[in-house]
MILUMZA-423775 format. One line per 8 residues: number of its first residue (from 0); for each residue x, y, z of C-alpha. Coordinates in steps of 0.5 Angstrom, whole numbers, plus 500, padded with zeros to 3 digits. Last residue first. Layout:
<recs>
NUM> X:Y:Z ~ ...
</recs>
This chain:
<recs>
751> 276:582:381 ~ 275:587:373 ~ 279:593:373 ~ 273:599:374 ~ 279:605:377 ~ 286:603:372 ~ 284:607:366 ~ 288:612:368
743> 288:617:361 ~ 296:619:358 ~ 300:625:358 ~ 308:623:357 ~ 311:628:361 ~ 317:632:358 ~ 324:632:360 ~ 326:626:359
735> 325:627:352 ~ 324:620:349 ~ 326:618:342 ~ 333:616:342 ~ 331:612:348 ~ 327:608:345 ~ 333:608:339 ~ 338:606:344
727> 334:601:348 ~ 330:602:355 ~ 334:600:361 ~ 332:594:365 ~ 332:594:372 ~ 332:587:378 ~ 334:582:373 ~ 330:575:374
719> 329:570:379 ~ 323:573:383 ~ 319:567:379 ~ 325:562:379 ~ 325:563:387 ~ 318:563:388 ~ 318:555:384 ~ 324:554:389
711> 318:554:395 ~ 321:560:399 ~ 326:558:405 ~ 322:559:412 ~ 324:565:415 ~ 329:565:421 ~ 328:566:428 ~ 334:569:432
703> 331:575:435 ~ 324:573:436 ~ 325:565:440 ~ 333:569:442 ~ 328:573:447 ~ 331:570:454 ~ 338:570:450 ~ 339:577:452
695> 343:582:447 ~ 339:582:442 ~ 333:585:444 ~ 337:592:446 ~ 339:592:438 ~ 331:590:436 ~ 329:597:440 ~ 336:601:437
687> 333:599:430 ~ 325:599:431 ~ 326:607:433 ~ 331:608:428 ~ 326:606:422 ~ 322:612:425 ~ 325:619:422 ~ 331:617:418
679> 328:610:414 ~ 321:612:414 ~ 323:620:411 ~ 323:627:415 ~ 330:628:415 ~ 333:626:409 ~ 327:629:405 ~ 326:636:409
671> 324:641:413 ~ 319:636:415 ~ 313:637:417 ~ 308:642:420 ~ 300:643:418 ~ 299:636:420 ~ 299:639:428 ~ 300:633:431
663> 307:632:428 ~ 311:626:425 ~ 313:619:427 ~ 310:613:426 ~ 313:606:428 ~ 309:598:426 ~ 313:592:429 ~ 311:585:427
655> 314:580:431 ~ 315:573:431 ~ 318:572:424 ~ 320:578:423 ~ 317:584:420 ~ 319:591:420 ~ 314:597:418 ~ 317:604:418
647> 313:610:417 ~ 315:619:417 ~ 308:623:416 ~ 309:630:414 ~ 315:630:410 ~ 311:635:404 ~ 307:629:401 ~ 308:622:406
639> 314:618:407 ~ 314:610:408 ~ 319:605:410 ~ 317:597:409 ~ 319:591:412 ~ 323:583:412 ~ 327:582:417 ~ 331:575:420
631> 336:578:425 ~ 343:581:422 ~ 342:588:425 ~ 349:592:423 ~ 345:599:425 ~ 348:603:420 ~ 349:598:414 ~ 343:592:416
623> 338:596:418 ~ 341:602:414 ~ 338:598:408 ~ 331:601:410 ~ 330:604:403 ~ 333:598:400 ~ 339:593:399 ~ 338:589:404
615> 332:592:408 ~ 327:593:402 ~ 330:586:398 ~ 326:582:404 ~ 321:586:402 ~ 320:583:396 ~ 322:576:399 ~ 316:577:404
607> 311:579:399 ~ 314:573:393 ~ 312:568:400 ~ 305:571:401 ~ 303:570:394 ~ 305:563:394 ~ 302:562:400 ~ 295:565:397
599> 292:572:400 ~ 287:574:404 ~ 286:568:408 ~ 279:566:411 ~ 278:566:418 ~ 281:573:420 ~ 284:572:426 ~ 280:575:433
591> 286:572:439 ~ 282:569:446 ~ 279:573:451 ~ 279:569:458 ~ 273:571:464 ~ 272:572:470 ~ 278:566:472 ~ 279:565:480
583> 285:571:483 ~ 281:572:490 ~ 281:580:487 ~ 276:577:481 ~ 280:575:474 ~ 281:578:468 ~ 285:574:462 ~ 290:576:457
575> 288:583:455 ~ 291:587:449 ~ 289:585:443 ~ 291:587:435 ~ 286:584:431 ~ 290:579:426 ~ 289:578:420 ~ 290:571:416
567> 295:570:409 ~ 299:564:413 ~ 301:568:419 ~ 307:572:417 ~ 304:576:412 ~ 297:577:415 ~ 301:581:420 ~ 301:587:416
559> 295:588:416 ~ 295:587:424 ~ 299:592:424 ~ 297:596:419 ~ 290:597:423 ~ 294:598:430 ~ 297:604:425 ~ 291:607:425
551> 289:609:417 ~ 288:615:413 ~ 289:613:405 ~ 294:617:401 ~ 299:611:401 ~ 302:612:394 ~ 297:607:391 ~ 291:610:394
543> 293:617:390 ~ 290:613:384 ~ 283:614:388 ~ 277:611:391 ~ 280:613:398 ~ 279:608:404 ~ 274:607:408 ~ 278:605:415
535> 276:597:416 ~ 283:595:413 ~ 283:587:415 ~ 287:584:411 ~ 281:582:406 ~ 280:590:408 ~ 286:591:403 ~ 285:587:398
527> 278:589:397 ~ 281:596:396 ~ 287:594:391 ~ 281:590:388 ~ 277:597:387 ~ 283:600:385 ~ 285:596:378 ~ 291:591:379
519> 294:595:372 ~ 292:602:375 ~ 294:600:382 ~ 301:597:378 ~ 301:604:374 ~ 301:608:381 ~ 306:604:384 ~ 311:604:378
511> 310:612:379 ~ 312:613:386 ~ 319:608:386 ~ 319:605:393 ~ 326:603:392 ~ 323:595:395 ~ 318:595:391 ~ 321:598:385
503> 326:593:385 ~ 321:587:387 ~ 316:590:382 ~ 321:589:376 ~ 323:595:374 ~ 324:599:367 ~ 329:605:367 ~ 330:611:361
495> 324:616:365 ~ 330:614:371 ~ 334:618:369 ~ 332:625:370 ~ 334:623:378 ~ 331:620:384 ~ 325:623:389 ~ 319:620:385
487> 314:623:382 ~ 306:623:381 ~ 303:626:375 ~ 296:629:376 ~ 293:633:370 ~ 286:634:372 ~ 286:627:373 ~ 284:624:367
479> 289:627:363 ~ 295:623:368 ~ 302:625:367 ~ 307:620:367 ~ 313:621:371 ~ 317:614:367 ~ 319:608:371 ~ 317:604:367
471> 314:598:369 ~ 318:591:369 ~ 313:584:370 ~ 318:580:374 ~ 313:579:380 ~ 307:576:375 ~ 300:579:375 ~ 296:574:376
463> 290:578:379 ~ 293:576:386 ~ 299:578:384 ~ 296:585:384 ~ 293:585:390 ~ 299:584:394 ~ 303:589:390 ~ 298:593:392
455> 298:591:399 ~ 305:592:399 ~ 304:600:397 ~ 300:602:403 ~ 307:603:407 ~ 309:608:402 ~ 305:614:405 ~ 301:612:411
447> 296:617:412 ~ 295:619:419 ~ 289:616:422 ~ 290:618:430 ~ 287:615:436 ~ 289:608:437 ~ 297:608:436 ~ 297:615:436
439> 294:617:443 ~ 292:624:445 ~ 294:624:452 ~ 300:629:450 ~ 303:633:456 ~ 302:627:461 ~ 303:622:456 ~ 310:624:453
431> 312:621:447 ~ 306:618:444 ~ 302:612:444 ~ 308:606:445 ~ 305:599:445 ~ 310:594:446 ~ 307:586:446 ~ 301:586:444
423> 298:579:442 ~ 295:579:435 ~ 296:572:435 ~ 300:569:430 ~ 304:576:427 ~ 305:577:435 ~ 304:585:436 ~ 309:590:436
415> 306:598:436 ~ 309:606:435 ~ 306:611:435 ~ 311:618:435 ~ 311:625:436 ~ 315:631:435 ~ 314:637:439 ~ 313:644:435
407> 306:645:437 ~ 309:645:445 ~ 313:652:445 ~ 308:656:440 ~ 303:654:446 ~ 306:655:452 ~ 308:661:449 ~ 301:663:448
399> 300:662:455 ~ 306:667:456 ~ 312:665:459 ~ 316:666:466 ~ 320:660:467 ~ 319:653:470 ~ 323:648:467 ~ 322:640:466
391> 326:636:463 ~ 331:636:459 ~ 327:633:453 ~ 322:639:454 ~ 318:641:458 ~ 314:647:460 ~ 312:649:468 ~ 309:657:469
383> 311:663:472 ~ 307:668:469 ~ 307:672:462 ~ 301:676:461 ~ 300:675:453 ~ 293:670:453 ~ 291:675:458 ~ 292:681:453
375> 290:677:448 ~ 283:676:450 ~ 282:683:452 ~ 282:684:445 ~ 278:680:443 ~ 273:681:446 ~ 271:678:454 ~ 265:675:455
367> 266:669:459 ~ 265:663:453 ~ 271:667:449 ~ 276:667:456 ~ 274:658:455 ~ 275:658:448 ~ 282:661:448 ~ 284:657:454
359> 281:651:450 ~ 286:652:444 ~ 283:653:437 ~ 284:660:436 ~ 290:659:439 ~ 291:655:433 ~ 289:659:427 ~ 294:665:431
351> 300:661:430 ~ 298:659:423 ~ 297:665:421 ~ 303:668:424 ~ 308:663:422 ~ 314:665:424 ~ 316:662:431 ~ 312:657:431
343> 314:656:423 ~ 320:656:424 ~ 325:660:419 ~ 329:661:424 ~ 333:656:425 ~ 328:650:421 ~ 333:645:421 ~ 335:645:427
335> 328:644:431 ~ 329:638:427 ~ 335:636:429 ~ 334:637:436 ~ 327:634:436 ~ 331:628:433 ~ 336:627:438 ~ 331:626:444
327> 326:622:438 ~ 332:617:438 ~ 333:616:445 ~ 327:616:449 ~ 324:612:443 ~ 329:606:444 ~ 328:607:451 ~ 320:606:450
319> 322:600:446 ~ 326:597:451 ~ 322:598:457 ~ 316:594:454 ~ 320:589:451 ~ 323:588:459 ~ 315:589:461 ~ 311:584:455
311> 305:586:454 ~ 299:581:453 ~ 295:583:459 ~ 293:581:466 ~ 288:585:469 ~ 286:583:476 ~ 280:586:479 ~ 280:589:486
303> 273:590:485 ~ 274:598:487 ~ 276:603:482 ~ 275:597:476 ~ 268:596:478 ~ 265:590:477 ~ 257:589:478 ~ 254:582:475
295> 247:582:472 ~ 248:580:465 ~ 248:588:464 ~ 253:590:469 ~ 257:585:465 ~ 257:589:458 ~ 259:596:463 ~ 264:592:466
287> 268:590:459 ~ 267:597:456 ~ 270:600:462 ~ 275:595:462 ~ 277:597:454 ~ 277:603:457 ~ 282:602:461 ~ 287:597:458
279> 287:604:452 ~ 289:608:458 ~ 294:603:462 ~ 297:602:454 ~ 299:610:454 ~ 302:610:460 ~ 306:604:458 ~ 312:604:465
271> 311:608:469 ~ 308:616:470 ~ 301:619:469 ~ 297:614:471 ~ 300:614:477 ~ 303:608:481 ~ 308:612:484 ~ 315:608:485
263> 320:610:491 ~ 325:605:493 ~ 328:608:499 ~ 334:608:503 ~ 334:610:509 ~ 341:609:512 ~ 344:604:517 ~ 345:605:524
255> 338:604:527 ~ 339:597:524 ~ 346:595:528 ~ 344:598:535 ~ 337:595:534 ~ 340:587:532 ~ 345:589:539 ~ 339:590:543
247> 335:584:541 ~ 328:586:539 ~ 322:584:541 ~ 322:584:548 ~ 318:592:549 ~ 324:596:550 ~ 327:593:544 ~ 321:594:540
239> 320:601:542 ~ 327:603:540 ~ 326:600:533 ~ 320:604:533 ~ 324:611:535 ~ 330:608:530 ~ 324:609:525 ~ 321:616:527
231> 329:619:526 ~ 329:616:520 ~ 322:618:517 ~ 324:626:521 ~ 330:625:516 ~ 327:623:511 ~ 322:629:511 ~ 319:628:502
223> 321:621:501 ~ 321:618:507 ~ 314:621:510 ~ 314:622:517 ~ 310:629:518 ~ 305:627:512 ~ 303:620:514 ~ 303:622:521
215> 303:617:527 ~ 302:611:522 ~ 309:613:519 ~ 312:609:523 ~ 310:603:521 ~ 312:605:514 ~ 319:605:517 ~ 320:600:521
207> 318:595:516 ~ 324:597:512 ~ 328:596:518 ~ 325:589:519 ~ 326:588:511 ~ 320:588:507 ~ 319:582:503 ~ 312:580:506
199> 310:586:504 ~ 311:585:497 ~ 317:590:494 ~ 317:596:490 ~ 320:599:497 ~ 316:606:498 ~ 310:605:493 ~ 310:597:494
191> 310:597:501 ~ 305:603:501 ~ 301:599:497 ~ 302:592:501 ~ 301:596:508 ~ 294:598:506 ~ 291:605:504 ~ 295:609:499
183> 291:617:497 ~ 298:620:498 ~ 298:618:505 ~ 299:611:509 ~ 292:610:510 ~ 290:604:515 ~ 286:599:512 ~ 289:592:511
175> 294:594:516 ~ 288:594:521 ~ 285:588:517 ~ 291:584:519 ~ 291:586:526 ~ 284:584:528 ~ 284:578:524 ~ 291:577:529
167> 287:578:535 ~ 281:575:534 ~ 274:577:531 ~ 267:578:533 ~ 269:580:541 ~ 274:584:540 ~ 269:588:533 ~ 264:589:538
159> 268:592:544 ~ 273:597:538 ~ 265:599:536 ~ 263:601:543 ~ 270:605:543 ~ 269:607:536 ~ 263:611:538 ~ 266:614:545
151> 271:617:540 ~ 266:619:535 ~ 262:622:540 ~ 268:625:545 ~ 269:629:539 ~ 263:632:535 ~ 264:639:539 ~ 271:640:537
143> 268:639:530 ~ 270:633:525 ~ 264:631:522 ~ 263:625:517 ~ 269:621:523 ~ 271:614:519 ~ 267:608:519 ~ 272:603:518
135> 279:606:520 ~ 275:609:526 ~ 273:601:527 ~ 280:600:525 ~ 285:606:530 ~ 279:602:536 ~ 282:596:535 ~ 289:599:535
127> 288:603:541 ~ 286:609:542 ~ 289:613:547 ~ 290:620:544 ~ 295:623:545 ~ 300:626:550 ~ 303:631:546 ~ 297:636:548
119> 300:636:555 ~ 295:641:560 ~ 298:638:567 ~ 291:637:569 ~ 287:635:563 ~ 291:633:559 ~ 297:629:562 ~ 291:625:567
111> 286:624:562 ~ 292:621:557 ~ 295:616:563 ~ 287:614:564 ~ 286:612:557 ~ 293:608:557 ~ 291:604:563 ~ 283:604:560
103> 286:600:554 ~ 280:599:550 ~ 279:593:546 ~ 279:587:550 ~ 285:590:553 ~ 292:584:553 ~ 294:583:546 ~ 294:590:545
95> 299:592:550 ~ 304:595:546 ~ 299:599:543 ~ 303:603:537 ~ 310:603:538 ~ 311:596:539 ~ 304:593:536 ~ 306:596:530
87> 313:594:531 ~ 312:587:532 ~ 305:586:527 ~ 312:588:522 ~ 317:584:523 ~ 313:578:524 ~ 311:578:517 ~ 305:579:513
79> 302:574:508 ~ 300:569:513 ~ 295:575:515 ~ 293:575:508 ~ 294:582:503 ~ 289:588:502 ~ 291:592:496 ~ 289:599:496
71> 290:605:492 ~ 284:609:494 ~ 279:611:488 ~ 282:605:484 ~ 287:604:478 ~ 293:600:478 ~ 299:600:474 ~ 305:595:472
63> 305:589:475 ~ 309:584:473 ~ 307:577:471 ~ 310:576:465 ~ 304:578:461 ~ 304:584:464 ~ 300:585:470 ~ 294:591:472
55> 292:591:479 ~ 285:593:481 ~ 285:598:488 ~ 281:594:492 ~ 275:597:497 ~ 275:593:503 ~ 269:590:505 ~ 264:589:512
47> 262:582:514 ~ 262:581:520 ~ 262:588:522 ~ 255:589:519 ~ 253:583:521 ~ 255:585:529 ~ 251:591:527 ~ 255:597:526
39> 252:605:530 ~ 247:609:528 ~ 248:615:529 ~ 248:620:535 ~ 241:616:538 ~ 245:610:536 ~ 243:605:543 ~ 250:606:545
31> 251:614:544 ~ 245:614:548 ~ 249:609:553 ~ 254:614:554 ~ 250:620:554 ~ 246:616:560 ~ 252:615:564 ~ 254:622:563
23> 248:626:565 ~ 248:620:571 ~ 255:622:573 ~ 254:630:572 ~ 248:630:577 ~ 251:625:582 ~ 258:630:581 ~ 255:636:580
15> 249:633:587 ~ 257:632:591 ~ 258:639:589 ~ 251:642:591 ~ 252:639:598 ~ 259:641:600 ~ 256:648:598 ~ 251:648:603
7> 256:645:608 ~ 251:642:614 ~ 250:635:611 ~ 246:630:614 ~ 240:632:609 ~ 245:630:604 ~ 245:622:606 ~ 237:623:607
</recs>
């Protein structure tokens, strides 16, 4: 009736648009409640929705060293975050939060107005905080132009139900919980922790300022990659809480003159502290959630927001991965030194061409089809290309091949300190660089372990009864039986004149007394002894044994080792402490795995320790005490293997056992020589400059100030004997140093 009164046609058809356009739009509206764009939350849904948490992983001394998840994200309290930070989100992202109920009409009204009529793209987009959480919880699957008004009409209906669920400050906290700072890092603790290495309930206002900031555009506002838009966007934040009453003006004078600093640290599994004990921590997680799965409960390591806390000790960690920068830095140099042009990555062609053969890049163009030919061509075309080396990284034009012969040539390193008592481990070094090699050689790789073997055999022949102060010549002595074998040592002729004790030849590691000692135990006791100390790795049935032919993990010989400090007992070297849920409350406790019957008698035990206490006061490790002028309480044991391919040095104090290797990933590489190669210069040094460090803080003086128990005197009068007898004149009249005296090894079926 009312439009029949109306002469103007088209006055007519407008107000009918405008009914027409009113109706469509209050019924898409309602549409899109009702759920017939997709469905939205139920007030149960948001009631009881859950964080995916990043799971944290803690040293023993409660540091936290890394983290694993699928969004870095660390949810913390309401109570745990500061003023200083809910005023300035509120300040410069809704200043009128705690009056709207979810939706601020003024500001979307203000928005309409600047980008519909005066076409301001900069306006924004009005959403309040409530709705930025609701988008934050259930974030936009389709991001078409066309999808907008959809998902913006979604989140406002979202935003009312969440008001009315939760408060104000609930609304807050789960906001900050949620929201994306960039770089795959979710929540104002992680991105406080990334950018400040700081709890958010430390920040400081200017800090706080700046993550606050970066909300409007995590990358644009980045303080580590613009800190000039990230000053300029947190004076502007400091600015809005001064308009807005939160802040006194000469405070906001005073904070906006000082500069950003930052405090980066990126929880990559690449980078940080222990790489390479993160990974092991890993897998052993993986396996503990897989068996729990199993009994029904569902952890997962990227999202439960577990908490790991290990045995690693974080000063002794940093210590030790120091000392290693700083000795294998040196060593690489020599070592590349030594070879001048006659390198084998240089040189070697077979041995160049087997190992391209080898790589994954060469596989992968053989897989496609290409022949050999066109193979090599790709693998020579020089491009721009990243390699590292112990200056850093370096891009330069170099070939695939190039990159290959450049990283064959790097030394590598294992290196593990373990508690002799429990098997707890303290330091645990994998390799020299875990982003370039991922391969790790504590847990990882069975190299063989050279002189480091011979104390078991000394220990399974005193077992035997064979007494400390039985002399064996030090003659080469070649074996009829053995197709010839005749094991040598690295001193002179005279030494086929010299007969010594076992301490003597134990602590100068003399090759040929090592194998007449394993002849005389027999090796099948040689073999018993060892997997009574927990040597599970089959070993070879061979004399070779004694000189340390035998491939075994150096966390084996650790825990070997530890027997030695912990009354006979073997360890099982472990790396986790306990696991608790995200609220902190105790999953599970692992408890230390020791062997329950001793490997060895105290007696035995005691000559052992004394024996290799001769190894590092006048031994082969006497450069503890010369060149590194160690005075600490220790016992241990250097190790070469054949060609210089496998440096080793094993240091026991009476609260540490530290196990160090050094060598090549490629075995067709060693040494160029002895001198450079052997425990003593080549692993030795790592222990030494770690145990240096160690000595200038008391907080650890319970390691480094512990002292051996005094030997039983009967243990003293056993060792107390002349450490070398010469043969007599007339012995020596008869003897022909030059000639090997040839005789059958009858040590192989000795009787137990």
């Amino acid at each position: 009736m009312i439009l029949k009164g109306i002469k103007n046609r088209f006055l007519r058809i407008g107000i009918l648009s405008v009914v027409g356009l009113f109706i469509f739009s209050v019924v898409f509206i309602m549409s899109v409640n009702w759920g017939l764009w997709g469905k939205l939350p139920s007030k149960e849904d948001l009631s009881d929705f859950q964080y995916q948490r990043a799971s944290e992983v803690y040293t023993a001394d409660s540091m936290l060293i890394g983290k694993y998840y699928l969004f870095d994200r660390q949810p913390i309290d309401f109570d745990d975050i500061p003023e200083n930070v809910l005023n300035a989100l509120v300040a410069i992202e809704d200043e009128r939060f705690h009056e709207h109920s979810g939706i601020d009409y003024q500001s979307l009204g203000r928005v309409a107005l600047k980008t519909i009529l005066m076409q301001d793209q900069s306006a924004g987009g009005g959403s309040t905080l409530t709705q930025q959480l609701a988008k934050n919880l259930y974030p936009r699957r389709d991001r078409k132009q066309t999808n907008i008004v959809v998902d913006k009409l979604k989140e406002m209906f979202i935003a009312k139900r969440i008001e009315k669920i939760y408060s104000k400050q609930e609304i807050l906290g789960h906001y900050l919980n949620t929201v994306s700072f960039g770089d795959n890092t979710f929540g104002i603790e992680s991105a406080s922790l990334k950018f400040f290495n700081k709890k958010t309930q430390d920040l400081k206002l200017e800090e706080a300022a700046v993550l606050v900031g970066m909300l409007k555009a995590t990358y644009g506002y980045n303080p580590r990659v613009f800190p000039e838009r990230s000053l300029d966007r947190r004076n502007l934040v400091l600015a809005s809480m001064h308009k807005n009453e939160m802040l006194p003006e000469n405070q906001k004078d005073s904070l906006i003159n000082l500069p950003l600093t930052l405090n980066y640290r990126e929880y990559d599994n690449n980078d940080g502290l222990a790489p390479y004990f993160r990974e092991e921590v890993r897998k052993k997680l993986l396996k503990w959630t897989k068996e729990q799965r199993e009994e029904g409960n569902e952890y997962n390591i990227y999202t439960s927001g577990l908490k790991i806390y290990t045995t690693l000790d974080y000063n002794m960690q940093f210590w030790a991965e120091k000392a290693m920068r700083d000795h294998m830095k040196s060593l690489q140099e020599r070592f590349e030194k030594s070879y001048g042009k006659s390198a084998p990555w240089a040189t070697n062609k077979k041995l160049i061409d087997k190992l391209i053969k080898q790589s994954s890049i060469y596989k992968k163009l053989s897989a496609s089809g290409l022949d050999e030919k066109q193979i090599m061509d790709s693998l020579n075309q020089k491009k721009k290309m990243i390699l590292v080396d112990w200056e850093g990284k370096k891009t330069i034009q170099a070939s695939s091949i190039d990159s290959l012969k450049h990283y064959m040539k790097f030394l590598n390193t294992g290196s593990l300190a373990i508690e002799p008592k429990t098997g707890a481990v303290k330091t645990w070094i994998g390799g020299v660089d875990f982003e370039h090699f991922k391969y790790d050689h504590v847990a990882q790789s069975k190299r063989q372990v050279g002189s480091t073997f011979k104390p078991l055999v000394y220990t399974a022949a005193l077992e035997t009864g064979i007494e400390p102060c039985t002399y064996f010549s030090a003659e080469e002595v070649e074996y009829e039986n053995l197709k010839g074998w005749s094991p040598g040592n690295s001193g002179e002729k005279d030494e086929a004149y010299l007969n010594y004790s076992m301490e003597q030849a134990l602590s100068n590691s003399v090759n040929t007394v090592a194998v007449k000692v394993m002849e005389k135990t027999g090796i099948n006791n040689v073999i018993a002894m060892a997997k009574n100390m927990g040597i599970f790795t089959k070993l070879p049935e061979e004399p070779s044994l004694a000189l340390g032919t035998g491939e075994i993990y150096l966390n084996e010989l650790a825990g070997a080792y530890a027997s030695y400090m912990n009354n006979g007992r073997a360890v099982l070297p472990y790396l986790i402490n306990s696991i608790s849920d995200q609220k902190d409350s105790l999953l599970v406790k692992f408890e230390p795995k020791r062997a329950v019957e001793t490997a060895f008698s105290e007696q035995t035990r005691q000559i052992m320790v004394e024996m290799m206490k001769s190894t590092i006061d006048k031994g082969t490790a006497s450069r503890i005490r010369g060149t590194y002028k160690l005075n600490n309480a220790i016992a241990g044991k250097t190790g070469t293997t054949q060609n210089n391919k496998d440096a080793w040095f094993v240091a026991l104090t009476p609260e540490l056992v530290h196990v160090t290797w050094v060598g090549l990933d490629n075995h067709e590489i060693g040494f160029r020589s002895t001198s450079l190669g052997q425990g003593a210069s080549a692993a030795l040094p790592i222990f030494a400059k770690f145990m240096q460090e160690m000595n200038k803080h008391p907080s650890y003086n319970y390691i480094t100030k512990a002292q051996f128990k005094k030997p039983d005197p009967l243990v003293l009068e056993m060792l107390d004997c002349e450490p070398v007898k010469r043969d007599g004149f007339f012995k020596r009249l008869f003897k022909n140093p030059d000639k090997k005296r040839k005789k059958q090894f009858k040590g192989r079926n000795s009787a137990p």
